[in-house]
C-alpha atoms as one frame of an Amber mdcrd trajectory, in Angstrom:
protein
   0.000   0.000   0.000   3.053   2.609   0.429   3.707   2.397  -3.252   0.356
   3.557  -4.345   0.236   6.277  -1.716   3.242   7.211  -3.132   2.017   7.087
  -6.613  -1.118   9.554  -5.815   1.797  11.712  -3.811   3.837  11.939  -7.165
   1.061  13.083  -8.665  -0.896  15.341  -7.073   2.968  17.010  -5.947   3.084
  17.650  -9.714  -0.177  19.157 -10.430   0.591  21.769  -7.054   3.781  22.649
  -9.097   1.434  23.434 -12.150  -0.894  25.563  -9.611   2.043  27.487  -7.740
   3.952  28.581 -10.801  -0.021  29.664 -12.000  -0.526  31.527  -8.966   3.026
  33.450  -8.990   2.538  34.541 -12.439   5.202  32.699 -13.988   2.779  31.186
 -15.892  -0.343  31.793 -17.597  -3.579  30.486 -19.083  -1.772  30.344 -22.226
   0.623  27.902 -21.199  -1.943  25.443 -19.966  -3.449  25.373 -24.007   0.247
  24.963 -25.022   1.440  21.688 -22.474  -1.887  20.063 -23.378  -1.162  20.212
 -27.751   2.713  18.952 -26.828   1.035  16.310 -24.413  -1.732  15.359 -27.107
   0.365  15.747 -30.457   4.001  15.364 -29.553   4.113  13.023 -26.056   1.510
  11.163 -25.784   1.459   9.439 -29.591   5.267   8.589 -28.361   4.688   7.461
 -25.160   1.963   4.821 -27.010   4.827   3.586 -28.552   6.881   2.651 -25.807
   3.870   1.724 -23.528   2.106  -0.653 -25.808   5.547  -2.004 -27.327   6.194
  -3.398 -24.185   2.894  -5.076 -23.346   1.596  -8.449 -23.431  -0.832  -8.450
 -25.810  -2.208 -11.909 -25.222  -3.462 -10.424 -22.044  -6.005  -8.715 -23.639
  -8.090 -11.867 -24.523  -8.675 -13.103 -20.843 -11.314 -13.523 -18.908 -10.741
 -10.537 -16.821 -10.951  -7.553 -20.123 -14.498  -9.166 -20.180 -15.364  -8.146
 -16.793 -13.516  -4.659 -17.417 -15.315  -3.881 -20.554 -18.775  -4.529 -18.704
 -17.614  -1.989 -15.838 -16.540   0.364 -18.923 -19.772  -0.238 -20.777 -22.246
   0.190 -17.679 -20.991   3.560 -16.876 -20.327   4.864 -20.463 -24.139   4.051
 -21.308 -25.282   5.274 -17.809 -24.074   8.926 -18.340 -24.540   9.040 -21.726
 -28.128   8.370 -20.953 -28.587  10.709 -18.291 -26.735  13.837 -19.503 -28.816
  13.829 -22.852 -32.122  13.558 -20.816 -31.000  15.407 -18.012 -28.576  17.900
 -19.364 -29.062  17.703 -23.354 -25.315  17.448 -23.739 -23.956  17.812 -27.134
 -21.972  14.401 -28.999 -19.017  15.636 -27.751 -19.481  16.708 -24.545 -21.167
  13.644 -24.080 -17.941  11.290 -25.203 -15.847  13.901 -22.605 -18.386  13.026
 -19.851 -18.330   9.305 -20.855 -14.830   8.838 -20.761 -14.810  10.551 -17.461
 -17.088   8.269 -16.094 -14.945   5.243 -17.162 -11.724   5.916 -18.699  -8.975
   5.082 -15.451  -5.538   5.905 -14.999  -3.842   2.956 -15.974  -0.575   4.544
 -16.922   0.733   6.820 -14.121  -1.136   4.888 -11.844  -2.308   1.442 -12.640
   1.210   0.663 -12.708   2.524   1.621  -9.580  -0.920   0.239  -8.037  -0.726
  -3.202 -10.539   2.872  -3.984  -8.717   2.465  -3.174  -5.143  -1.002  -4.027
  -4.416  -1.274  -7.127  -6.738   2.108  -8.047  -7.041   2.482  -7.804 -10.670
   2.627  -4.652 -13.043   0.900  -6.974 -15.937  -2.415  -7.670 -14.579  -3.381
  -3.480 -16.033  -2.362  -4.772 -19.034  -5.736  -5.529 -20.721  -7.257  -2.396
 -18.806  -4.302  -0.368 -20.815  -4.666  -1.855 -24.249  -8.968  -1.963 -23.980
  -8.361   1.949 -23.802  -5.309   2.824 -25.762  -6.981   0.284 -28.576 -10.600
   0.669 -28.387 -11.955   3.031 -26.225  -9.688   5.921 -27.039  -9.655   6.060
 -30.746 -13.491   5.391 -30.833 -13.866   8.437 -28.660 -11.690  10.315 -30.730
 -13.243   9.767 -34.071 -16.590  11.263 -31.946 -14.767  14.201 -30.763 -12.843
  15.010 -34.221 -16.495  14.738 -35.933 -18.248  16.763 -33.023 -16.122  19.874
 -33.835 -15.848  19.610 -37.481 -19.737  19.835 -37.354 -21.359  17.373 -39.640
 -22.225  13.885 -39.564 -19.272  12.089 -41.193 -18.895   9.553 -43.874 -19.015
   5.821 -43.508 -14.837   5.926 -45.351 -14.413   9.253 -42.399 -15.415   7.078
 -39.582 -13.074   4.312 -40.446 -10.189   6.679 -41.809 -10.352   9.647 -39.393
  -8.685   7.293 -36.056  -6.068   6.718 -38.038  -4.957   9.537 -38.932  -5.137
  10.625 -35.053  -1.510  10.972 -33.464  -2.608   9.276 -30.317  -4.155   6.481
 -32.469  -1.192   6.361 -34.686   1.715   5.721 -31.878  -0.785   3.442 -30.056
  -0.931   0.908 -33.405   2.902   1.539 -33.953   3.324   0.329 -30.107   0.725
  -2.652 -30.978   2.650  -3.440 -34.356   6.009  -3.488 -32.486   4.368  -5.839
 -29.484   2.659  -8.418 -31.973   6.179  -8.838 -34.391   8.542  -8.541 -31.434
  10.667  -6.373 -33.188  12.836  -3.815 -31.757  13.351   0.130 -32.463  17.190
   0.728 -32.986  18.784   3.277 -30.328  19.096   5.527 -32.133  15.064   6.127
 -32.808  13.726   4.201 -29.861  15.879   6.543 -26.819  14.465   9.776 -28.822
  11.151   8.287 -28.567  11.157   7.351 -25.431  12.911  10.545 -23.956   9.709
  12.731 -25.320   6.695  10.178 -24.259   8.429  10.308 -20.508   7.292  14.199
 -21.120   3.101  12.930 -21.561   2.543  12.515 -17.872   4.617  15.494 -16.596
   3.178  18.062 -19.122  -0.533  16.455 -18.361   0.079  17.182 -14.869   1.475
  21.004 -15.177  -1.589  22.194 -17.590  -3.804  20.099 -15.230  -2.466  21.949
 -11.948  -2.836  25.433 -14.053  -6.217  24.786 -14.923  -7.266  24.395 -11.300
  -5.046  27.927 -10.042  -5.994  29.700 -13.178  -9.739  27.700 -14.620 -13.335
  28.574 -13.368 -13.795  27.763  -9.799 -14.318  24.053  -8.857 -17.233  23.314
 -10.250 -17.764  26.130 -12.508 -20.595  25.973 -15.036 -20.920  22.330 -14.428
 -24.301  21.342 -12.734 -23.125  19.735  -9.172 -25.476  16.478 -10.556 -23.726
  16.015 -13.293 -20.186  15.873 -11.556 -21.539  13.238  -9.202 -22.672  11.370
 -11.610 -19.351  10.944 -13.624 -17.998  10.565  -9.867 -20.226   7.911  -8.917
 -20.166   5.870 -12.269 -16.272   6.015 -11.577 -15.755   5.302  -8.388 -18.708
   3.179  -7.651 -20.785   2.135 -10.169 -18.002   0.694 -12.829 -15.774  -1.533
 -10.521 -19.182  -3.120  -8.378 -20.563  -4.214 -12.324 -16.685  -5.467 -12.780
 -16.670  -7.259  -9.699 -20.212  -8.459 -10.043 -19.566 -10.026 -13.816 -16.070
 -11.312 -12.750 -17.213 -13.038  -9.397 -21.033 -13.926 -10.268 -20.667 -14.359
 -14.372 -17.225 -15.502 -15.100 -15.934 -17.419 -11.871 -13.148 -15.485 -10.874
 -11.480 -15.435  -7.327  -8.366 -14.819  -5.474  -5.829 -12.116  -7.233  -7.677
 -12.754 -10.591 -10.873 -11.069  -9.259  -8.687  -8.133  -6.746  -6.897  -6.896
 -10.426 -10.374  -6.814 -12.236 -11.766  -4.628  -9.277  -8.965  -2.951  -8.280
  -7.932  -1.574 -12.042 -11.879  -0.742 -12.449 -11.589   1.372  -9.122  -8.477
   3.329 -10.345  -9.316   7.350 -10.874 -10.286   9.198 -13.836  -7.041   9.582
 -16.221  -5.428  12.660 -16.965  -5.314  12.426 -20.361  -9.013  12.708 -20.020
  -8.406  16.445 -19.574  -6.044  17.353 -22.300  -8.897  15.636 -24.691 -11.227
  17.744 -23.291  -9.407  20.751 -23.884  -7.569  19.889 -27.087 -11.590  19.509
 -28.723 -12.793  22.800 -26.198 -15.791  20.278 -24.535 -16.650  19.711 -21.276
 -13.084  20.747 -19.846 -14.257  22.008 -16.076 -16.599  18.442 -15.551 -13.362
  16.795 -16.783 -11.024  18.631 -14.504 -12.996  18.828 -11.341 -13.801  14.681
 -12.208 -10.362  13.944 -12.033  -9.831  15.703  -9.054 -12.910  14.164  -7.162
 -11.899  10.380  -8.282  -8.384  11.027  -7.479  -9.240  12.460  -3.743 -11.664
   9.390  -3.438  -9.550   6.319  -5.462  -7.378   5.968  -3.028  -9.528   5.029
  -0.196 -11.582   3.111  -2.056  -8.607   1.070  -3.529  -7.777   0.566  -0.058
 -11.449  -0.954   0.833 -10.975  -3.279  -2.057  -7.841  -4.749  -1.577  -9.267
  -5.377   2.397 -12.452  -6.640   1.165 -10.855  -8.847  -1.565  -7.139  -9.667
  -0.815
């Protein structure tokens, strides 16, 4: 359990970096718009590369991505559902508030939590690929059609992912996982040097959105942040644990990494997709703040409940 305290330390010590050099002016609004295009065009598509390179890929047809797609599926539908009768949120703000509701740090965070309260760094794997592969460019595709402000083409919907950056370095990472092959030095260490900036950069426009952004809250209906809250925190790992335990059979450690990766908070990444398409960017910011105040105690219940 120190490791993932210390992972949410790491964290939330780099977004109060991002909010101090906001508040003493060393920094402004600006600078947030500019981290999140180098995190979303420049860092991220590289760290894909490295992150999916190095994953098992077989991991992804198991027993346990079924229970984690339910969990995913549940809450997507859920607030999908509700903000369009509730709210009458647009197709893009929608997919924002969606992928709030479901889309966990697996990176950053799954990671450090994967290895020190399961024991092994692997068992995020098919959490990390379902997104990176599936539920990421899908959203994206949304999003890019949302702004450009018609219904696309049948050829758009299938091209437009691809020619995403985030979708591109994600099926560059997938190609170089399946074939085993290897990036020489002398491009792999550039690559990797520049996705190590994704998190870091994520963090900093993050932190300035909170000094510098509308209050907490801002023109976000309270209901509506505590229902991507809920779906996250609550709602998406009890349907994982319920279809892993009840549906599929799993137990022991098998079941804990199912609930435990479904419980993680909302990603950061979240954020700079939010602001890189200009929808829904104060529910994604104060989501990820509420689910990252409230993940780690609820990790904690689930690894006593379950371990």
């Amino acid at each position: 359990m120190e490791g993932v305290v210390l992972g949410f330390a790491t964290i939330i010590c780099v977004i109060a970096v991002g909010a101090l050099v906001a508040h003493l002016g060393v920094v402004d609004l600006g600078a947030q718009q500019v981290l999140s295009r180098v995190a979303f065009f420049v860092a991220s598509p590289a760290l894909m590369v490295t992150t999916v390179a190095e994953a098992d890929v077989h991991d992804v047809l198991s027993r346990s991505l079924v229970a984690t797609v339910a969990g995913v599926v549940v809450a997507v539908l859920a607030y999908v559902a509700i903000a369009w009768w509730r709210w009458r949120r647009t197709a893009g703000e929608q997919v924002i508030g969606a992928l709030a509701s479901s889309y966990v740090n697996a990176g950053n965070l799954g990671l450090p939590v994967a290895a020190y309260v399961l024991g092994d760094a692997a068992l995020v794997a098919p959490t990390l690929l379902l997104q990176l592969l599936v539920l990421q460019p899908a959203a994206l595709a949304v999003l890019d059609a949302d702004v450009r402000g018609r219904r696309p083409s049948v050829v758009e919907v299938v091209v437009r992912p691809f020619t995403n950056p985030l979708t591109i370095g994600t099926l560059i990472g997938l190609l170089l996982a399946v074939t085993g092959w290897t990036l020489p030095p002398v491009v792999a260490d550039p690559i990797a040097l520049i996705g190590a900036m994704a998190v870091p950069a994520m963090l900093l426009a993050y932190g300035i959105a909170l000094r510098l952004g509308p209050g907490f809250g801002g023109d976000v209906p309270a209901g509506e942040l505590v229902l991507t809250s809920t779906l996250k925190l609550a709602v998406q790992p009890l349907v994982a644990y319920a279809v892993a335990h009840h549906a599929l059979g799993l137990s022991g450690r098998a079941l804990l990494a199912v609930v435990v990766c479904s419980s993680l908070p909302t990603a950061q990444n979240i954020f700079v997709h939010a602001t890189r398409y200009d929808r829904s960017v104060t529910l994604a910011r104060d989501t990820i703040l509420v689910t990252t105040v409230g993940a780690l105690p609820a990790i904690a219940l689930v690894a006593w409940l379950l371990g």
